[in-house]
Every structure is written in structure tokens, then in C-alpha cells.
N, C-alpha and C positions, 0 to 999 in steps of 0.2 A: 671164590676160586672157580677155575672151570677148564674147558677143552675146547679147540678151534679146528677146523679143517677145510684146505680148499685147492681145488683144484682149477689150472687153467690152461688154456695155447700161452707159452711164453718164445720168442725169440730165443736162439743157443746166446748172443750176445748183440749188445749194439749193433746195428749194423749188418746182423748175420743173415745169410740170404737163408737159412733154415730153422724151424725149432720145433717143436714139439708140447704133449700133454703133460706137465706133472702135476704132484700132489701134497701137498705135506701134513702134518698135524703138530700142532705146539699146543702148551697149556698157557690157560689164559686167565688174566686175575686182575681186580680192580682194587686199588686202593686210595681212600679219600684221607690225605692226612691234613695238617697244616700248612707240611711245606710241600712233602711229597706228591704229587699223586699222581695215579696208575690209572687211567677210565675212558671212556666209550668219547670224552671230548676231546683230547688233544694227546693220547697217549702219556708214556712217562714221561714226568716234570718235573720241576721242582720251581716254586713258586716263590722266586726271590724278591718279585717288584709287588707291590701296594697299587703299583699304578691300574688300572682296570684296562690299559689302552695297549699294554705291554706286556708279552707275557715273555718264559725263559723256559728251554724244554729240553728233552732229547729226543734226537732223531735217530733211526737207526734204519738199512736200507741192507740190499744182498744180492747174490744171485747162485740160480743152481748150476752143478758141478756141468761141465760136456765135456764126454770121451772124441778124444783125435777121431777112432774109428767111424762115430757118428755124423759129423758135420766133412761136408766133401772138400771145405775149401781149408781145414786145419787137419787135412790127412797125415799122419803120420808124424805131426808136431808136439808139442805133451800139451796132457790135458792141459784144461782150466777147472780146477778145484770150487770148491763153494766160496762164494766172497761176503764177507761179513765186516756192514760198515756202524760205524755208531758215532756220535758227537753233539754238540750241543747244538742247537737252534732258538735264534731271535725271533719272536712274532710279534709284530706290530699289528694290532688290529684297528681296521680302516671303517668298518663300520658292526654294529653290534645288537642284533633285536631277538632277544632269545625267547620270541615266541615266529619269529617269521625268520630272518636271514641271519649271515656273517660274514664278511670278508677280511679276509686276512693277509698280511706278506711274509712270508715267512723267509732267514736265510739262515740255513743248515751251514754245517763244517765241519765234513766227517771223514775221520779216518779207515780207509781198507785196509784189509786185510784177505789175505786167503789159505785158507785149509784143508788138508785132506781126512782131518780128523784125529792125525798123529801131532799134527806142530803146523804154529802157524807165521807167513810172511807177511812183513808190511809192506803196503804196496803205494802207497801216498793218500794225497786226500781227495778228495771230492766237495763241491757247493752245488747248492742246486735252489739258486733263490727263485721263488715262484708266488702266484698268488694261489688261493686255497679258497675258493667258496661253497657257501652250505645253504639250503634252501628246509627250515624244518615243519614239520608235520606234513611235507609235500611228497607225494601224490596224497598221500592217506594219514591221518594224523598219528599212527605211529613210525610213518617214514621218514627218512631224513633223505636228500638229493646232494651230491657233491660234486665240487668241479673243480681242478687243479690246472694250474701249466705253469713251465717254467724252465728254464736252459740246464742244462748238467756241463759243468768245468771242470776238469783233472788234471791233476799235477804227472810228471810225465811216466811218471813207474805206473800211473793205470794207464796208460795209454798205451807203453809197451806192452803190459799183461793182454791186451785185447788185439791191437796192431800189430804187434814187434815181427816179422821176418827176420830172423838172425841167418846166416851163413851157413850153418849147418840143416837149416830148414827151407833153403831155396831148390826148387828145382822147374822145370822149362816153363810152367804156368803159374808162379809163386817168386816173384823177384824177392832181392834184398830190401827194407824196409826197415828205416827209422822214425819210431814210433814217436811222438811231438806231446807237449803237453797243450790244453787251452781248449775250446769247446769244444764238445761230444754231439752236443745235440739237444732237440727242445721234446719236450712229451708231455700232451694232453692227456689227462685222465680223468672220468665220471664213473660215478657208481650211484645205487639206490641202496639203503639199508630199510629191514625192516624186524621192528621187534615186538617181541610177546612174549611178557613174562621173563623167567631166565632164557629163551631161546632170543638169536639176534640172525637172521640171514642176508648178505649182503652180493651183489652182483654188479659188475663194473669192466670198465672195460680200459684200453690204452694206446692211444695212436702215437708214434712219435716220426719224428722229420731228421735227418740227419745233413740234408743238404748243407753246403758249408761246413762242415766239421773238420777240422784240424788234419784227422788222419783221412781224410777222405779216399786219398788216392792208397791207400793200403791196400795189397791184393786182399785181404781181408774183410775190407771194406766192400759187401757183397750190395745193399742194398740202400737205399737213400728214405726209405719208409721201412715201418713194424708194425702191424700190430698185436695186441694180446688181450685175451679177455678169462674172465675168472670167477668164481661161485665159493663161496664159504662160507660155512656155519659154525655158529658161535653158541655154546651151552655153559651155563653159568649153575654149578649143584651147590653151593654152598653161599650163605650170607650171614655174616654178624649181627646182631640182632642192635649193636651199639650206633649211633646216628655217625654218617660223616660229620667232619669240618664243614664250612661254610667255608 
């Protein structure tokens, strides 16, 4: 069991020509079972294949709340609440040396959601098949190096939630706008980890492209690039003295 925190520049949303610093803190906890498991490789799972080449997982994704007041181009429209996504993902792994690399393909399929904290709406799904490479004891033998990229597709209730212009929220620099489902956009992301002991710190970073994207011409649609970068530490206080599974 343990505690995580991390701070970073993130974009207000896809696409959004502004954003800002935040922070967060969650409890964090590993667990090795047979079927289950919770840990620092692949997140929560549940290990239903034998095959060594295949795994079966869950993925889970988000984003933080932005007030109308804050972002100049969603002036006076209603927020956008915290988005909380979660569902299962297929890894196929493509190659495999656990003492040097990994490469992997992984394809999510998750459901949003968004909350104010009182109650929450469903907002459709999301896929974001990508590849996933890891490079381990690099720089330094207790580092790991990672590399991601991959396209993000939405069903059309997130497209609205991010795009939508409704009638009521048009005025001289803000047309009417029907938000579309289909792709969002591609995003590269690398990080370094490093650990010692129960402590784990990680820093990384996120470019993404949006050129071509479905809602492109959204007045909303402020910028065709983002990026965002990020720092967080991970403390682990407590360990079971019992050995994992294998």
C-alpha cells in the first residue's frame, strides 16, 4: 500500500488553445495475485490468457474539471466537470526481453463518464489503440524509459462534450456547431522512472497533433498541437511479508 502525487502543465482539453498547472494525489497499491494483479508492469489486470504473448487488462484514462470563466474560448458555456474513463484492453506483445526491452500493442475500449462529484453522466466511448515501448535498466539500472503513441477515436456524446456549440451558447465569435464522432487525434508520450526502495519517481512528458481531426473546424477547436509535461512521486509504506504469484 502507498500514496502518489503529481503535478503538471496539462492542456484545458483536446485541442484547447489554453491550460494550465495542476495537481493531484491518490493512494496507490500493488497487488500480485493469480488472476488479479495491481503493479508497477502493466497496471490493473486480470490475467485470463496462459499465452505469454497476450495479455488482458484494464485501462482507465480522465481529465480535470475547467470552469467556463477560465478558458476564453468556452466563455460563459457550462463547465466541463472531471471525466472519468475505465475498460478493458487487449495487449498483444510484439516482442519481449525482461532484462533489456518490450514492445507492445495495446487496444483500450473505454467508457466516459463525467462528474461533478454529486452524480455522474455517460458520455460514450473512447479507443486509443497504440503502441507502448519500454526500454529497462536504461539510463541507470534502476531506470525504466517509455514510449507510447497512438490515435484516440470517440463516439459522438465525447465529441459533443468537448466541441458541441449548441444555440444557446452561440454568439458573434462562437458559431453553431455539430459536434461528429471519429478521430480526436494522435499523442506521443515518453517518461523516465526511477526507483529506490519503496520510493519510485517518474517524469515525462506529451506532444499530441490534432491536425485532421473530425471536429476540426469547431470554434472550439483552438489549436492543431499540445503539449503537457508532468513529475510524480510514488511511496510505497507497507509490504506483506507473503511472496507474490508467479
Amino acid at each position: 500500500m502507498g500514496v502518489g502525487a503529481g503535478t503538471g502543465y496539462l492542456p484545458d482539453y483536446p485541442a484547447a488553445g489554453q491550460g494550465r498547472v495542476r495537481t493531484l494525489a491518490l493512494p496507490n497499491f500493488r497487488y500480485r495475485g493469480k488472476v488479479l494483479r495491481a503493479d508497477e508492469d502493466s497496471g490493473v489486470r486480470a490475467r485470463i490468457f496462459e499465452n505469454e504473448n497476450v495479455d488482458f487488462d484494464l485501462s482507465f484514462g480522465g481529465a480535470f474539471p475547467v470552469n467556463a470563466g477560465d478558458n476564453r474560448a468556452r466563455k460563459d458555456m457550462a463547465p466541463l466537470n472531471w471525466l472519468v474513463e475505465f475498460g478493458p484492453r487487449l495487449f498483444v506483445i510484439l516482442y519481449n526481453n525482461p532484462k533489456k526491452a518490450r514492445l507492445r500493442f495495446g487496444l483500450p475500449m473505454r467508457a466516459v463518464y463525467s462528474t461533478d462529484g454529486k452524480s455522474a453522466t455517460y458520455r460514450g466511448i473512447v479507443t486509443v489503440p497504440g503502441f507502448l515501448g519500454e526500454l529497462f535498466h536504461s539510463p541507470c539500472d534502476r531506470c525504466r524509459m517509455i514510449a507510447a503513441i497512438g490515435p484516440t477515436f470517440a463516439s459522438e456524446g465525447v465529441g459533443d462534450y468537448f466541441y458541441q456549440v449548441d444555440q444557446k451558447d452561440v454568439t458573434a465569435n462562437r458559431p453553431f456547431y455539430d459536434a461528429k464522432p471519429g478521430y480526436m487525434g494522435t499523442d506521443f508520450t515518453a517518461g523516465l522512472s526511477y526507483t529506490q526502495a519503496q520510493w519510485e519517481i517518474f517524469i515525462g512528458g506529451r506532444a499530441s497533433t490534432y491536425a485532421g481531426a473530425v471536429n476540426e473546424r469547431s470554434p472550439l477547436f483552438i489549436r492543431r498541437e499540445n503539449v503537457a509535461g508532468f513529475i510524480a512521486v510514488g511511496w510505497l509504506f507497507y509490504s506483506s511479508k507473503e511472496e507474490a504469484k508467479q
